[in-house]
N, C-alpha and C positions, 0 to 999 in steps of 0.2 A: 608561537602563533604566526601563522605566514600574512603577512600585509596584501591587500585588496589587490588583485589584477590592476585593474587601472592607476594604483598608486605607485607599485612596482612601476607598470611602463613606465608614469608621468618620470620617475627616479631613473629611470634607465636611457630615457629621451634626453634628460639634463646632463647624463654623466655625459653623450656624446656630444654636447654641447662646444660651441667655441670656448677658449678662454679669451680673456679680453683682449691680450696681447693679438692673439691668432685670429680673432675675428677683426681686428685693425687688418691685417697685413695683408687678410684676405678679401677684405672689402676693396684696398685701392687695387689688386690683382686684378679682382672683377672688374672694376669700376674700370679699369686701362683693356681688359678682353671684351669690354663691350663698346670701348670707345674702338677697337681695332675691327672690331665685328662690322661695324657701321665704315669703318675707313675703305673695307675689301667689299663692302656692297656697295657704295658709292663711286668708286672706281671705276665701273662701265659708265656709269650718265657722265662723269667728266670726260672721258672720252671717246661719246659718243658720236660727235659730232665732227672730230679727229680721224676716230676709225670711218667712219663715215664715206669720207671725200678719199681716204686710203682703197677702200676694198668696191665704193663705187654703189654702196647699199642706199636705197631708198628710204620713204619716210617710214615705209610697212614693215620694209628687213630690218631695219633697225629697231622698229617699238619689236618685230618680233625676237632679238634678242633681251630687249630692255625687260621686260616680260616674262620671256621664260626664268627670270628668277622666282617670280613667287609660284607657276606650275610647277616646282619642286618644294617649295617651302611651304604650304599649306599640305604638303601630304606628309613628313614627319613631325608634325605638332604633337601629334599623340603620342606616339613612338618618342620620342623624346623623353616626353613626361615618365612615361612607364619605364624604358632604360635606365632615367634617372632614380626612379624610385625601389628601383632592383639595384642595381648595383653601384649607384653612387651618383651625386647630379655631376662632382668636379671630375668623374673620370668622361664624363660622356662629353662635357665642354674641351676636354683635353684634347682628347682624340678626336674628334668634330673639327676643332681649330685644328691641329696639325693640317686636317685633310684639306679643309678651306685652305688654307694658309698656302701650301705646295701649288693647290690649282690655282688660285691669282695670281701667285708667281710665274707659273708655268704659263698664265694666260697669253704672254704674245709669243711665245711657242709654239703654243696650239695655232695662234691665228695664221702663222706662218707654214703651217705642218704641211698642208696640200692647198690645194685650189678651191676647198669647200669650205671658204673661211666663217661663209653665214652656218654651216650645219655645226664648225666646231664648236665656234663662240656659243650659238646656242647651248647645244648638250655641256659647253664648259658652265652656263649661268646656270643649267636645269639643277646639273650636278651641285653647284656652291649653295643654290636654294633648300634642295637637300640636308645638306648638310650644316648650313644655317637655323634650319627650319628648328632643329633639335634645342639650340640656346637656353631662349628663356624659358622654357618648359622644365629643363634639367637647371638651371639657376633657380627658379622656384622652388625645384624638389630640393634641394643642397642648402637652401636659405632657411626651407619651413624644419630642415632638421638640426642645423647648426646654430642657429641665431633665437636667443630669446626673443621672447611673443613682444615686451615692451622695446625690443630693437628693433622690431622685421622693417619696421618704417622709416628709419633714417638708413638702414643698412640696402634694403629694394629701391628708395630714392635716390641713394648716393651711387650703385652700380647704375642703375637706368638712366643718370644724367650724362652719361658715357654716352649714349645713343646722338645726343645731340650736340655731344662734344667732338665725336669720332668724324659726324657731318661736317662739321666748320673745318676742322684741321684739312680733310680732305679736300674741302670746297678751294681753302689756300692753298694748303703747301701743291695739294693736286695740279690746280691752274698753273703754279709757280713750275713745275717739274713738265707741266704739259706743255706751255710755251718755250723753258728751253733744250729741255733733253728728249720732247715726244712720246707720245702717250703712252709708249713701254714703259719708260720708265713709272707712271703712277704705278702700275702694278707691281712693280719691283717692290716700291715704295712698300705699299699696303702689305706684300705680303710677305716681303722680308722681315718685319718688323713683328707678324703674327705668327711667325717661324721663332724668332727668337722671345716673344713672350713662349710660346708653348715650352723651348728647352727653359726657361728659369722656372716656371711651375711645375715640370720635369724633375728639374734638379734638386729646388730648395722645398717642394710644397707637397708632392707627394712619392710615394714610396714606392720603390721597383715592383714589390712584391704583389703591394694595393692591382697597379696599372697592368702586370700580368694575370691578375684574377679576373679582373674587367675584358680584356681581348677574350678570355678563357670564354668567361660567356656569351662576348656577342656571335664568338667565331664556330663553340658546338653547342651552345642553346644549355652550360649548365644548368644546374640549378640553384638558386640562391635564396637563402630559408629568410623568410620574414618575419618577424616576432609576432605579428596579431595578422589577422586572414581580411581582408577588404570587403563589408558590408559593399556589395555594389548596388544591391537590391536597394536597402536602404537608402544608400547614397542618392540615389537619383528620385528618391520620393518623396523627397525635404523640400519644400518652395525654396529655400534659402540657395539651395543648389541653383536653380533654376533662372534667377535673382540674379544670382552670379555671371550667369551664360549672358541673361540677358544685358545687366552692366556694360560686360568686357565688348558684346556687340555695340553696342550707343555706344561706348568710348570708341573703339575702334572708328565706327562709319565717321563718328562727328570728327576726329581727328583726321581722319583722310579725305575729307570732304573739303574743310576749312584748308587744309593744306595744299590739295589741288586745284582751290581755285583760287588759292589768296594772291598770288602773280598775277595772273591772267585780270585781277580786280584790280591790281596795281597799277598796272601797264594802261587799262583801257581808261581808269577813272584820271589818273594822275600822270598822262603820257610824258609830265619832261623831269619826273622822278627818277631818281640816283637806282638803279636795281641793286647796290648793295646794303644802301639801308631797308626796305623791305624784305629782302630776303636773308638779311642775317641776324640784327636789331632782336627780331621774334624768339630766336635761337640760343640768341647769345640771355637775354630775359628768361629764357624757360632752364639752362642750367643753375643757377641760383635756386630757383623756385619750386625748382623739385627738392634741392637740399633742404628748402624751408620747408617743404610740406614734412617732408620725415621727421625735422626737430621738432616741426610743431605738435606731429601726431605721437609722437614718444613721449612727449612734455606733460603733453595730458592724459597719457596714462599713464602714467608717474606718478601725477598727481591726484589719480585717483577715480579718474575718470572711466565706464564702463568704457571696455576693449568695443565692444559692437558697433556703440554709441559715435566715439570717436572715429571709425571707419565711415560708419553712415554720415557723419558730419563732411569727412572730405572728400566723398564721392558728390554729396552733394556740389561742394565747392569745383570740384572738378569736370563737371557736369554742368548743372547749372549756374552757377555765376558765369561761369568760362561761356555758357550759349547766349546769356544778356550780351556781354562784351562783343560776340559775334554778330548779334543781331544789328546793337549801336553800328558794327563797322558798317555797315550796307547801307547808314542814315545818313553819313556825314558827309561835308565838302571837304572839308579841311585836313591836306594830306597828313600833318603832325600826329590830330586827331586819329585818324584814322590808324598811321603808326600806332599808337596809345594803343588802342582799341585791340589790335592785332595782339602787341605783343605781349595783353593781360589775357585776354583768350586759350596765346599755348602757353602761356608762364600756369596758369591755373588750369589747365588739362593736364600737365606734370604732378598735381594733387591724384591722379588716379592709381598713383604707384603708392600710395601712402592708403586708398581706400579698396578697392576692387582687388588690385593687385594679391596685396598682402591679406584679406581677407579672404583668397584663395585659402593662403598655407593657415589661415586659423582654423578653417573646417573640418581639412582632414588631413593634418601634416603628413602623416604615410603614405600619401597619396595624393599627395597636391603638384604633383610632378603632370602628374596624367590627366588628374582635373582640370590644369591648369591650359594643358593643351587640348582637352574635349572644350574649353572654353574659348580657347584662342581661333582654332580651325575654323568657325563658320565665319568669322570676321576677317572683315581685309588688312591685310599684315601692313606694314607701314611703308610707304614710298620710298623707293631708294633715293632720292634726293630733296635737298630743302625748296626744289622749285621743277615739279613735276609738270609735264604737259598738259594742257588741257583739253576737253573734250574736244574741242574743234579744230580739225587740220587745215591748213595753208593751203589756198587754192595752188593749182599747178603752176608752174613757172616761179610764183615767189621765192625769195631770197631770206635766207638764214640758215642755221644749220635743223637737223630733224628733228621735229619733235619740242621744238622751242619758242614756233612762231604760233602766236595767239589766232585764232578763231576767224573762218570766212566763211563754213558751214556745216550744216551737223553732218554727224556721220551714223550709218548704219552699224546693226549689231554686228557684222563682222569686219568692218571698218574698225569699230571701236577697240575689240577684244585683243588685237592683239598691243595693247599698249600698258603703261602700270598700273593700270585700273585693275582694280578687284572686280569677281562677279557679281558683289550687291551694287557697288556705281555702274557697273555695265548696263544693269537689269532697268535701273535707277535714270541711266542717261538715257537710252534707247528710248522708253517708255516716252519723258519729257521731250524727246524730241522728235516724238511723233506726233505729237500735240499742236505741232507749230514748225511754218516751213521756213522758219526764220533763229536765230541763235538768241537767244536770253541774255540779259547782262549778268554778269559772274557777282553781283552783289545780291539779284533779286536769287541767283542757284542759293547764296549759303541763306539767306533767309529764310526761304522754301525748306530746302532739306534739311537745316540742322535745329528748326524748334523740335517735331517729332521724334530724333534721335535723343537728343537730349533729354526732354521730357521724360520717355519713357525711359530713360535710362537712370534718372530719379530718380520717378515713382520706384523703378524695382531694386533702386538700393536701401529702400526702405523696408526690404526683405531680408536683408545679409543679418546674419546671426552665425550661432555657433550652438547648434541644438548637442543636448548631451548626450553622450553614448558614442562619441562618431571618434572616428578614428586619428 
């Protein structure tokens, strides 16, 4: 008697599972390619200000290099996902990184190549967004197939605390390398070291044969068979789906929101404040706190707890508790306070890789590469550094480097676009500052903008499930 289709797959899904040993080795692998991922995107805003006074670019040439990174990374979100789910998520992170990795090295090459150093740098940021863009989409697809369902959450928390670990190391060792060997050298830095993580997963992690099937198909379009055929139709007529899109949006805004103004609130509220405890204190708080979110979300379905349940519980925490803490910050005098207040806000927005995240790959693990990125793309991708500019440029003549000096007036829609802002803050800012011929304080913006984000990004995690029959 032949066993039920879906129980075959479920047995089929399992055999290619990690074993324990190999799901360890390849979590800190991950965990070190996304902490490297973060080091080669960070590497332009340290040196932004370097290259700057080097090549003689203004406050506009310069957002428009800072910038053209996410006009390339918001267009393989999807591509990503689907690559990953055809042919593997670790070969498309493999080859992705080599290319990343070559271009930031080669980056003050390029800047030195001709005379057009704004045109290269650009097309060099478009290209790395690119190629960035693919990551967490193929991470998702590589995690919902390798890693049990009561692991997905310490194992998607323990790589995604890379992202804010890969920030700080750059934020240091960067500054340390920019002071005394010049802003070449951060890029050496960043991408010398993305070069030789790519040869050890090369060498020790996968296999010649695997990583030539892979080029086979990205370079004539094989064909690669998939064991079950992807309900699209279905797929996308599930509220839970929908649920999902919406989540990853409210996470997204409310994290790039708090993060781009919470400087700019720093500076104006607390003017003889230290800027490296506001700007690192949050960071250094939020790696711990994603590792917690995962133990805790594993713990509890361990112990028995519904899988759904569990997810909706730390979306909420990731969400809404994190938007009170935000709210409190905009109330306080008290700079400590205020610290507190910050650094529980993104320590419990690191709860979203434990809810939303990974309840991507519970829905349709075959497919949670591509979902993952149809979810990712409308939301603004995350700021290349821990201390983003803020909406308002520096009247003429002021002194500082670009892009770093707080607020003297608003600026128009095309004033605004070309800087790290995504097009929901674009849409977002413009709007508010037409309202008024005067600039807002940066406490009354995250009050404003982040209860609505939040909110509904609750309410619709109270949609996430896992309906059956789904892939």
């Amino acid at each position: 008697m032949q066993p039920p289709a879906d129980e075959a797959r479920r047995d089929g899904a399992e055999d290619a599972q990690w074993s324990r040993p190999e799901g360890q080795v390849w979590t800190g692998t991950l965990l070190l390619g996304t902490c490297l991922l973060y080091c080669a995107r960070v590497s332009m805003p340290v040196c932004a200000a370097a290259m700057s006074q080097d090549f003689g670019w203004n406050k506009k040439e310069a957002g428009v290099v800072l910038s053209s990174f996410f006009w390339g990374y918001c267009l393989t979100q999807v591509v990503g996902g689907h690559l990953g789910d055809r042919i593997g998520g670790e070969k498309v992170i493999l080859l992705s990184a080599s290319a990343w990795g070559f271009i930031t090295a080669a980056t003050p090459l390029l800047a030195h190549l001709g005379s057009a150093h704004l045109a290269f740098m650009t097309f060099s940021r478009i290209l790395t967004g690119l190629l960035q863009g693919v990551y967490f989409p193929a991470l998702t697809s590589l995690l919902s197939q390798k890693v049990r369902e009561s692991e997905r959450a310490f194992t998607y928390s323990t790589v995604g605390a890379g992202s804010q670990f890969g920030t700080l190391v750059t934020g240091a060792v960067g500054s340390l390398l920019l002071d005394w060997y010049g802003w070449p050298s951060v890029f050496y830095f960043s991408g010398g070291l993305t070069l030789l993580w790519v040869w050890y997963v090369y060498k020790c992690l996968l296999s010649e044969r695997d990583l030539i099937l892979a080029l086979g198909v990205l370079a004539q379009g094989l064909p690669v068979s998939r064991p079950t055929k992807v309900p699209w139709r279905q797929l996308f007529r599930k509220p839970a789906v929908w649920a999902a899109v919406t989540s990853q949006l409210s996470a997204a805004c409310s994290f790039f929101i708090l993060l781009c103004w919470l400087p700019t609130f720093f500076e104006e509220t607390f003017p003889s404040s230290k800027g490296w405890v506001f700007n690192v204190v949050p960071w250094l708080v939020a790696i711990p706190a994603s590792l917690l979110s995962g133990l805790l979300s594993d713990h509890l379905i361990n112990q028995g707890y519904r899988t759904i349940s569990v997810r909706k519980f730390m979306q909420v925490m990731g969400l809404g508790l994190s938007g009170v803490f935000a709210l409190c910050l905009g109330h306080t005098s008290s700079f400590c306070t205020s610290v507190v207040f910050a650094s529980a806000s993104i320590g419990l927005q690191t709860f979203n890789h434990s809810g939303i995240s990974v309840n991507i790959q519970d829905l349709a693990p075959s497919c949670a590469g591509f979902l993952f990125g149809e979810d990712a793309a409308p939301g603004p991708p995350r700021p290349e550094s821990s201390s983003p500019p803020p909406l308002w440029a520096a009247p003429s003549g002021s002194q500082g480097p670009p892009l770093t000096r707080p607020c003297a007036h608003p600026l128009s829609c095309s004033q605004v676009w070309p800087t790290q802002l995504g097009p929901w803050q674009v849409s977002w800012a413009c709007a508010w500052a037409a309202t008024s011929s005067r600039p807002r304080a940066p406490g009354r913006l995250c009050s404003t903008w982040w209860p609505p984000s939040a909110a509904w990004g609750c309410a619709s995690s109270w949609c996430l499930g896992r309906p059956s029959g789904w892939t």
